[in-house]
C-alpha positions in Angstrom: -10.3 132.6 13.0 -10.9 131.6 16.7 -11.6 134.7 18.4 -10.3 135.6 21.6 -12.0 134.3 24.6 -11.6 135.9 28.5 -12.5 131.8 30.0 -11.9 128.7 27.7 -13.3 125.7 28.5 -14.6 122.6 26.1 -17.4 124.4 24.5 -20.9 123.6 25.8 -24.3 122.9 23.4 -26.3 126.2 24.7 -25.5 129.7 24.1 -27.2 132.8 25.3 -26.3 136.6 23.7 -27.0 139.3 25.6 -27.5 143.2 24.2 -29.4 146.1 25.4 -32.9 144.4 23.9 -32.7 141.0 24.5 -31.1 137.9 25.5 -31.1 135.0 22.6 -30.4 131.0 23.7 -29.4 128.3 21.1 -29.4 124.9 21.9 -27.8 122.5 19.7 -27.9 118.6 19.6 -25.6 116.9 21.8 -25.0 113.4 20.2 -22.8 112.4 17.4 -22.7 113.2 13.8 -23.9 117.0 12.7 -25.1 118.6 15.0 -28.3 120.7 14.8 -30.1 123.7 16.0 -32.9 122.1 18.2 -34.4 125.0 20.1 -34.4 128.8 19.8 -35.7 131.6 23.1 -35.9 134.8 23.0 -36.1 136.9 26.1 -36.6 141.0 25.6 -35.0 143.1 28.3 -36.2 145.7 29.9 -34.6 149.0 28.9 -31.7 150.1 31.3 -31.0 146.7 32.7 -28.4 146.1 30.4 -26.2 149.1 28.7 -23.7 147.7 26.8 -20.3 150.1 27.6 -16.5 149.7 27.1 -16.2 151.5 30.4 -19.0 151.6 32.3 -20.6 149.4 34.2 -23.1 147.1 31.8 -25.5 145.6 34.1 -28.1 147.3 36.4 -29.0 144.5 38.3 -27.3 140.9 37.7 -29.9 139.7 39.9 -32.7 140.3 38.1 -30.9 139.7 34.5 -30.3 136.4 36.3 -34.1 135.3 36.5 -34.5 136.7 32.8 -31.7 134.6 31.6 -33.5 131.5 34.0 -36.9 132.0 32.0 -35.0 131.6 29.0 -33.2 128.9 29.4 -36.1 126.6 30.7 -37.5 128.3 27.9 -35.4 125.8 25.7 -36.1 122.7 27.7 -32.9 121.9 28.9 -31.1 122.9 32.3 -27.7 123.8 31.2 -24.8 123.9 34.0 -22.5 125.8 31.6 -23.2 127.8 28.4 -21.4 130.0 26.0 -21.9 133.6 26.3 -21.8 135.9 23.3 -21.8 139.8 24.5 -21.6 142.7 22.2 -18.2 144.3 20.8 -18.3 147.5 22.7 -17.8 145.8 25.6 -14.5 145.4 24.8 -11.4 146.8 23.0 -9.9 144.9 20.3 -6.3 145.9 18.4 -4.0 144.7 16.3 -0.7 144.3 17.6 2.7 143.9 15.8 5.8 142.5 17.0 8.9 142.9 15.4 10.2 139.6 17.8 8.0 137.1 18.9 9.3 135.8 22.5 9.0 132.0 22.9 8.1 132.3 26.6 4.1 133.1 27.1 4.4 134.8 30.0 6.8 137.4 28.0 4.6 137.7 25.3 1.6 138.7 28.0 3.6 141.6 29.2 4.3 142.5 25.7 1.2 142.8 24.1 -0.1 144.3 28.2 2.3 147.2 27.2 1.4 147.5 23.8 -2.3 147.9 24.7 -1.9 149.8 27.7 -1.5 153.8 26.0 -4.8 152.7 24.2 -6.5 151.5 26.9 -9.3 153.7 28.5 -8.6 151.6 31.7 -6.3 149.8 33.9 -4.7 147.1 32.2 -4.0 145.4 35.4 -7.4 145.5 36.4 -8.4 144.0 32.8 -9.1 140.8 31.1 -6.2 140.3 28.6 -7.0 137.5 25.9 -5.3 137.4 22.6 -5.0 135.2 19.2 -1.9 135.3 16.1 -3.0 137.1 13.4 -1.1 137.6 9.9 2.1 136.3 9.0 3.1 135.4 13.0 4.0 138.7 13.8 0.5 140.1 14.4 -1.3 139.3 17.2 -5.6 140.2 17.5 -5.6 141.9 21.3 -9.1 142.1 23.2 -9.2 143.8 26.0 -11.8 144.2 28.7 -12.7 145.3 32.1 -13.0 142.1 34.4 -15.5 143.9 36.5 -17.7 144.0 33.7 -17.2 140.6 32.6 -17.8 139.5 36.2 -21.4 141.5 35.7 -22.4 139.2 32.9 -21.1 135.8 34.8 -23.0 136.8 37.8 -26.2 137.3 36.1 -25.4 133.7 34.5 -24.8 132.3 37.8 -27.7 133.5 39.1 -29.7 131.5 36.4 -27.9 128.7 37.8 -25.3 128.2 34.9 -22.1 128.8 34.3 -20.2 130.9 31.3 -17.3 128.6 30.7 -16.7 130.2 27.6 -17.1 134.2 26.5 -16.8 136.1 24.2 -17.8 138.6 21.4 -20.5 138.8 18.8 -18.1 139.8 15.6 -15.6 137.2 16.1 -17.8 134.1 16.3 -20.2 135.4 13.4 -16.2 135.1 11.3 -16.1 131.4 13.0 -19.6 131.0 11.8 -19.1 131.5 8.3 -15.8 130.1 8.0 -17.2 126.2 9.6 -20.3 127.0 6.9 -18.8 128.0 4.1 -14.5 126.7 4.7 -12.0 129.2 5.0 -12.2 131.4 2.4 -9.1 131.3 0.2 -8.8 135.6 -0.2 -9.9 138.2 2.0 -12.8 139.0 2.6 -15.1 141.3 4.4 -17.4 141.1 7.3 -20.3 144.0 7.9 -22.2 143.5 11.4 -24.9 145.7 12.5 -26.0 145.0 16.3 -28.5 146.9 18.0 -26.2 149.9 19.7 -23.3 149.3 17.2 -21.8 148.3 14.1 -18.3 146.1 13.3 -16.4 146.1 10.0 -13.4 143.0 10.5 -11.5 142.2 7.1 -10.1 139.0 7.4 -7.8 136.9 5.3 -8.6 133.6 5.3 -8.6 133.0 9.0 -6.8 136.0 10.7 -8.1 139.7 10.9 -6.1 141.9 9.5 -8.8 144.9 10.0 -11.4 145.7 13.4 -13.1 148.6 13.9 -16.3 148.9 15.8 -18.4 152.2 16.2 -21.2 152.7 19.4 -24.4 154.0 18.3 -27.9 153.2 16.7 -27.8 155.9 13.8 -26.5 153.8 11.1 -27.1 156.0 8.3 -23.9 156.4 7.3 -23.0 152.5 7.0 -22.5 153.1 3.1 -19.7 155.4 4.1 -18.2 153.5 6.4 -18.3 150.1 4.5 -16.9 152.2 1.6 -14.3 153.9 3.8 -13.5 150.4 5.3 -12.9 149.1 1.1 -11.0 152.5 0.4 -8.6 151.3 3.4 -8.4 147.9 2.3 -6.6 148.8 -1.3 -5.0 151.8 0.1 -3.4 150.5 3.4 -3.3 146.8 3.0 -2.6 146.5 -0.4 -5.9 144.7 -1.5 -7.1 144.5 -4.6 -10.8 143.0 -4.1 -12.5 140.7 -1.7 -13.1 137.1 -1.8 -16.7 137.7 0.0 -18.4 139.9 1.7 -20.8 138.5 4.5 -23.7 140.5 6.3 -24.7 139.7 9.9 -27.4 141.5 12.1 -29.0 143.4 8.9 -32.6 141.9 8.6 -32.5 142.0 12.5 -31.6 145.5 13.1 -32.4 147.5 10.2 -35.7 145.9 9.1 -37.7 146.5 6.0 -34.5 148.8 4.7 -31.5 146.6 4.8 -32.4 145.2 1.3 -32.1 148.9 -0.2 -29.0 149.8 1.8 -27.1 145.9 0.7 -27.8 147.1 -3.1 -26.4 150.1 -2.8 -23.6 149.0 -0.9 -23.5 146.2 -3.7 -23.1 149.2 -6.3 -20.4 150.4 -4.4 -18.4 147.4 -3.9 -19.2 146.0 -7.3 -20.1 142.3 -5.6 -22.6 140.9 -4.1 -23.0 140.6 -0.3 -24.8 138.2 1.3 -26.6 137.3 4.5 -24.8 134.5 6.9 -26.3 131.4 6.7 -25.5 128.6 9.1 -28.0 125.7 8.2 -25.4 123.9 6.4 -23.2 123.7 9.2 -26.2 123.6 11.7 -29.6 122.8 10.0 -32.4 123.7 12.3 -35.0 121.5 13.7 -38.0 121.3 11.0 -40.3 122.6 13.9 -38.3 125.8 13.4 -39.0 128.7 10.7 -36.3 130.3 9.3 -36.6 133.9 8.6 -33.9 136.4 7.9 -34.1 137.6 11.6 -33.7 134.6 12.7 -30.6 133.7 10.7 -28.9 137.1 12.2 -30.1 136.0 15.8 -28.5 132.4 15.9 -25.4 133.2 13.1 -23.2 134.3 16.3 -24.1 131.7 18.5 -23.5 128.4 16.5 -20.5 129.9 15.7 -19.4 130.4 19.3 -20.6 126.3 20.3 -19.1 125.4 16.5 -15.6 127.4 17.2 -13.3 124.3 17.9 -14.0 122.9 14.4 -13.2 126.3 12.9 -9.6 126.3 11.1 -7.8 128.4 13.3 -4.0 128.9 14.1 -4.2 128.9 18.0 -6.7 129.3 20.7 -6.7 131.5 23.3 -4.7 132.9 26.1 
């Protein structure tokens, strides 16, 4: 799946995520051949600079999330003019759209899916960033949706570390191009459980397109063993599934700590397969100066798969 992206250009070989804790840079190797994770930083934010919001504003102070982002970069010992920027899924609203015609014209298909979206929308759509991939059988369509002053917040703070966010986009959808340039495209469906500090994300996907997104705010994730379950109950019920080709784990080690290991087995119990963490050394090995702990395979999972997206399968890019 190539997720939807609000700017497209050709991807860059540094990515920075940005959440409510901390900001996380990735640099991979720029010269032919596989490429590799050479450098990791990690910055911590101060709390309130950054609140994460579908629609309110996100960043206190671009300013000084600027300088922040600065240390981190030179941090990696590079001086990027453009990165990749990875943000977190409540920034934005993604749906699901069906269309019973297609139009051939792109422009009509804008204003189609822009009405489709708009009841839904806790917003202005005109005052929105529109960005949108095929899904399913080429009558579904994955909508994200997003205030552009909010985006604008995150570019700024970018600019003012003296680089610029040619490409963006969210956390959920480039952990899926993650595993799927690891691992290939999964022949099934399959399911995808992130937990992010501040929310959580549940995408079904088959093969390449999502046929299922739902993300929840919040940092009590107690209740991720009903959801997950509730997520698998839909799956068979709605959508006609009968069991899932994989089911991949992003942000657990990170976010939940020394309990994620109890939670995955009983989730495992409940599923009746086993789920397992996202791993993206084989696409990406790191550089042998660089540990590897489960934490650290959560923090760089979404940002490989963001600089890795144009050599994911995927039916189109984005609008």
């Amino acid at each position: 799946m190539m997720a939807p992206s609000f700017l497209t250009t050709p991807p860059p070989t540094v990515a920075v995520e940005i959440d409510a804790a901390e900001a996380t840079a990735v640099a991979l190797s720029a010269g032919r051949g596989r490429p590799s994770v050479e450098t990791v930083a990690v910055e911590p934010l101060p709390a309130g600079l950054v609140t994460p919001s579908l629609t309110a504003a996100n960043v206190a102070d671009p300013a000084r999330l600027g300088a922040r982002l600065r240390g981190l970069l030179d941090r990696l010992g590079t001086s990027p003019r453009r990165i990749a920027l990875v943000l977190p899924d409540v920034v934005a609203k993604v749906s699901l759209v069906r269309l019973e015609q297609v139009p051939a014209r792109q422009q009509d298909l804008a204003g189609l899916l822009q009405f489709h979206v708009r009841k839904a929308a806790p917003f202005n759509v005109e005052e929105a960033l529109i960005a949108w991939v095929p899904g399913a059988g080429g009558h579904e369509f994955v909508v994200t949706l997003a205030r552009r002053d909010v985006i604008a917040e995150y570019e700024q703070a970018c600019e003012a570390a003296g680089a610029h966010a040619g490409l963006v986009d969210l956390a959920t959808f480039n952990l899926a191009n993650a595993v799927i340039a690891a691992e290939g495209t999964p022949a099934g469906d399959w399911l995808l459980v992130h937990v992010a500090p501040g929310y959580c994300s549940l995408a079904i996907l088959r093969g390449a397109d999502v046929l299922f997104f739902r993300s929840r705010p919040g940092d009590d994730h107690g209740d991720l063993g009903d959801l997950v379950h509730q997520t698998a109950m839909y799956y068979e019920d709605r959508l006609g599934g009968q069991r899932f080709d994989r089911v991949r784990l992003a942000g657990w080690a990170r976010t939940l700590g020394t309990g994620s290991d109890q939670l995955r087995q009983r989730l495992e119990g409940r599923l009746g397969m086993r789920m397992e963490q996202i791993d993206t050394r084989e696409l990406a090995p790191f550089a042998s100066r660089i540990g590897a702990s489960p934490e650290l395979l959560d923090q760089v999972a979404p940002l490989v798969g963001i600089l890795m997206r144009d050599r994911v399968p995927s039916p189109a890019g984005a609008r």
